[in-house]
C-alpha positions in Angstrom: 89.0 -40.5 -71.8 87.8 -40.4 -68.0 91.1 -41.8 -66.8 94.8 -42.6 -68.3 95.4 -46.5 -68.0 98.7 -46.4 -69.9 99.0 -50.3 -70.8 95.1 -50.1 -72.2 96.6 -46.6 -74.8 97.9 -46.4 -78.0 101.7 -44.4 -77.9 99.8 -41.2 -80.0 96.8 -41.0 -77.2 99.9 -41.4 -74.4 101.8 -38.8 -75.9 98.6 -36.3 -76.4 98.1 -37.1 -72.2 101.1 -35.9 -71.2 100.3 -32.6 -72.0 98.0 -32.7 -69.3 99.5 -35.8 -66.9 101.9 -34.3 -63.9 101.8 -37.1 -61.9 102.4 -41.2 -62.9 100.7 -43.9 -60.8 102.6 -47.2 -60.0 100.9 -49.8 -58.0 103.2 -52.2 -56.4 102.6 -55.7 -54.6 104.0 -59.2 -54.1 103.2 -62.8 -55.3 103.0 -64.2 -52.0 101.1 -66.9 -49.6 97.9 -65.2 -47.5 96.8 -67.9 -45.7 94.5 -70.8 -46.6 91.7 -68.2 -47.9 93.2 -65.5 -49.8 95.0 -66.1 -53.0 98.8 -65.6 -53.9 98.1 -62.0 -55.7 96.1 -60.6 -52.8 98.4 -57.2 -52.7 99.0 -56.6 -56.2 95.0 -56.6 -56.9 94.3 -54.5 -54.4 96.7 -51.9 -55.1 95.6 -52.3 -58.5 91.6 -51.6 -58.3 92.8 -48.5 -55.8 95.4 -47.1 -58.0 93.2 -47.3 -60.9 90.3 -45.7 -58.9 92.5 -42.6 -58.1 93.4 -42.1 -61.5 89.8 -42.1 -62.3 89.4 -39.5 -59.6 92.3 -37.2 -60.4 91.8 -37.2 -64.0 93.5 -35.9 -65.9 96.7 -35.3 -63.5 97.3 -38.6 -63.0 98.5 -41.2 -65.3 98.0 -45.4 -64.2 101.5 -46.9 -64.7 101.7 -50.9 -65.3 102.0 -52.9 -62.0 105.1 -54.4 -60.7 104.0 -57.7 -59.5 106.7 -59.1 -58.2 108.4 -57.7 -54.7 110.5 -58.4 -51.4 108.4 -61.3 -50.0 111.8 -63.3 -48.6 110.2 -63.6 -45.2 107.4 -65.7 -47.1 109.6 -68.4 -48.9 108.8 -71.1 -46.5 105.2 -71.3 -48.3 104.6 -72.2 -51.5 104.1 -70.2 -54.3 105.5 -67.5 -53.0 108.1 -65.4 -55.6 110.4 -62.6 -54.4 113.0 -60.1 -55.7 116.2 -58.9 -53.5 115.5 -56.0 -52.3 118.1 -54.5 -55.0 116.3 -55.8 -58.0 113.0 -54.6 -57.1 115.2 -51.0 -56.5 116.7 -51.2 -59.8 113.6 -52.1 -61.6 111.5 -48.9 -59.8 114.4 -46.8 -60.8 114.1 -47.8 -64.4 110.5 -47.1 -64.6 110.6 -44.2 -63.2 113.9 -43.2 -66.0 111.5 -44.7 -68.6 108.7 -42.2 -67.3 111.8 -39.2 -67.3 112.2 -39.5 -70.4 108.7 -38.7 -71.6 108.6 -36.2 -69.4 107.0 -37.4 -66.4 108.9 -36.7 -63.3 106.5 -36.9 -60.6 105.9 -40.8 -59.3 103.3 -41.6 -57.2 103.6 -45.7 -55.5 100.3 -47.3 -54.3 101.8 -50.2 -52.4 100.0 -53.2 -51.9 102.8 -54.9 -49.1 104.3 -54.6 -46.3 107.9 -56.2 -47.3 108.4 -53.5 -50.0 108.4 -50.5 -47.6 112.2 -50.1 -46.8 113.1 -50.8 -50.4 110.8 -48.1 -51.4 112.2 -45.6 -49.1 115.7 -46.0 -50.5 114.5 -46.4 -54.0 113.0 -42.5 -53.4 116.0 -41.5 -52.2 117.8 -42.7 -54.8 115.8 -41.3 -57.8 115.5 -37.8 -56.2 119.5 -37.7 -56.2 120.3 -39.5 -59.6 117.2 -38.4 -61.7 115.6 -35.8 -60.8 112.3 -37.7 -60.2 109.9 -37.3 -57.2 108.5 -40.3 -55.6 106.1 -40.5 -52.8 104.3 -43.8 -51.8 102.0 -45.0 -49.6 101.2 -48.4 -48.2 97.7 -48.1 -48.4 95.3 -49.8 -46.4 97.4 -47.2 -43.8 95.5 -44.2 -44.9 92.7 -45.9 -44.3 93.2 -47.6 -41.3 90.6 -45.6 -39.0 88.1 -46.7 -40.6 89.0 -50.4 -39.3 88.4 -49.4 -35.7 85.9 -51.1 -33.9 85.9 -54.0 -36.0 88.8 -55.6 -34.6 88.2 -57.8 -31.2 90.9 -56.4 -28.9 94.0 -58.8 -28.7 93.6 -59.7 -32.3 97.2 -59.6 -34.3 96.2 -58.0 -37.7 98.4 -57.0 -41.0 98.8 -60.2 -42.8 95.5 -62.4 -44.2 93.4 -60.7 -41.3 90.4 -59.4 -40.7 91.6 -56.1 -42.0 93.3 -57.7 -45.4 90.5 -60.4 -45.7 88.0 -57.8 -45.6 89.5 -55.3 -47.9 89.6 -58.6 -50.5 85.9 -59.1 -50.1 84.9 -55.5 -51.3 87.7 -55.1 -53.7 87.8 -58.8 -55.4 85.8 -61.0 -54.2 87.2 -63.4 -56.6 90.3 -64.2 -54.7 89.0 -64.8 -51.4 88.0 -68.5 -50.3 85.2 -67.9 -47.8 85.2 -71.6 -47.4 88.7 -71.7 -46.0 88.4 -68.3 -44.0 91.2 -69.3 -40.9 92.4 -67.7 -37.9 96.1 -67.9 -37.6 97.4 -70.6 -35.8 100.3 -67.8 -33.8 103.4 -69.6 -32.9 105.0 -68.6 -29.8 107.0 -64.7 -30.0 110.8 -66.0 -31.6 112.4 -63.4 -30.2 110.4 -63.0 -26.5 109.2 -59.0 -26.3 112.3 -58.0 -28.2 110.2 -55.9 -30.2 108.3 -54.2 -27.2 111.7 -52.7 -26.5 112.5 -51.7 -30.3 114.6 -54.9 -30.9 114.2 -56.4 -34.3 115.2 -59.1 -36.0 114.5 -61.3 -38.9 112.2 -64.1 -38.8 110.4 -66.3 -41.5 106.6 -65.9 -41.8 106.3 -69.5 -40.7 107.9 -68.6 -37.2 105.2 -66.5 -36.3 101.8 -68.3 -37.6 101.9 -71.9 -38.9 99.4 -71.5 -41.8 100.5 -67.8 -43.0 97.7 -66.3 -41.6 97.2 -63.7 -38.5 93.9 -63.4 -36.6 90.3 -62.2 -37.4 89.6 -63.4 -40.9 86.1 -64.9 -40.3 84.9 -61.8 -39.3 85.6 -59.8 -42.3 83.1 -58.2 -44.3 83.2 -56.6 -47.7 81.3 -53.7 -45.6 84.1 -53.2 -43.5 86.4 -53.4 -46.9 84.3 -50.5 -49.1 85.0 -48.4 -45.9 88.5 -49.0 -45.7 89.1 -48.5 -49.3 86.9 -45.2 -49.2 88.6 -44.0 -46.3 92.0 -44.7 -48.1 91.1 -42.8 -51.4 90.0 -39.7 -49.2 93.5 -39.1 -48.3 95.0 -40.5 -51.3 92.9 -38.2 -53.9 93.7 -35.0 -52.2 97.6 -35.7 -51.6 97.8 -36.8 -55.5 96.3 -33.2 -56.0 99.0 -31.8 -54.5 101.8 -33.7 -55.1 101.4 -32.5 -58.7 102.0 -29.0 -58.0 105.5 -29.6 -55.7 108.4 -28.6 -57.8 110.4 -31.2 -59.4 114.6 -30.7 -59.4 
């Protein structure tokens, strides 16, 4: 095999891997709105062709857990199709994974996360399996890593992170399938709900809705898959070599 996709193996050729595998690979997204031009599973896919392009590249340390589709997207609910967990189911279900990977000897979990919402809940999910299992987990929200190599290509002012240039870009190199070019938007911004609270490091919780009026930020007619490849290269250089790593740190 050039890579370990475990939902594509038989339980022998899983169980013949794991001789070798140190490290398991969940990605992680959301069913959620993107705008009027990118569809519902936008984060999930992504974090699905990366994740299974590191495992490629790692072989044979890494093993390509199943996605988790589903996760905290409440701030999207006002649009439809969107589906969320609570942020303590989507916990619970990580955790039970990552016991189900324990027990067959895997206790080094690597996340590619595909959104945003999911961050907190992975931070405490990490926690948690480090002091009740044993387990390591890192993850990474992933366009992050590769971020740099967005620079430049966003018009100063822009508000990016959600159905953007950046995300719409990413979407045209990695699956082109999902994107609607036809329907490529700006985001129609709503006026700031809470004033420059957050300038001053004041948060506060606010429906997708309250912020842009069709889901979408700013800059997504200006994506390119070009400017996608780049940022998905760009992520995978950091990614690769961390992996590579990661499955040499000690486990409890």
């Amino acid at each position: 095999m050039t890579a370990y996709i475990m939902e594509e193996m038989t339980w022998p050729e899983v169980r013949d891997a794991l001789g070798e595998v140190r490290v398991a690979v969940l990605p992680v997204g959301s069913c959620e709105q993107h705008g009027p031009h990118l569809a519902l599973s936008t984060d999930i896919a992504g974090a699905d062709v990366i994740a299974r392009r590191l495992v490629e590249e790692v072989h044979p340390l890494g093993m390509l857990a199943p996605s988790l589709r589903f996760g905290v997207s409440i701030h999207h609910m006002p649009f439809a199709g969107t589906i969320t967990l609570q942020p303590e189911t989507f916990q619970t279900v990580l955790m039970e994974v990552a016991d189900s990977l324990r027990q067959h000897g895997i206790r080094r979990l690597f996340v590619v996360n595909g959104h945003g919402g999911n961050q907190n809940a992975l931070g405490l999910a990490s926690a948690r399996m480090r002091r009740d299992l044993g387990v390591r987990m890192a993850y990474t929200l992933w366009p992050i890593v590769g971020a740099r190599a967005a620079a430049g290509a966003v018009q100063e002012g822009k508000r990016i992170g959600h159905a953007c240039v950046v995300e719409t870009s990413m979407m045209m190199h990695l699956r082109p399938d999902l994107v609607r070019e036809d329907a490529l938007a700006e985001g129609e911004i709503e006026p700031p709900i809470y004033g420059d609270a957050p300038m001053l490091g004041i948060e506060g919780f606010a429906y997708w809705n309250e912020y842009t009026a069709n889901g979408a930020l700013e800059g997504a007619p200006d994506a390119t898959a070009d400017l996608g490849e780049k940022i998905a290269r760009a992520s995978l250089d950091g990614l690769v070599p961390f992996v590579r790593r990661f499955a040499e740190v000690p486990v409890d």
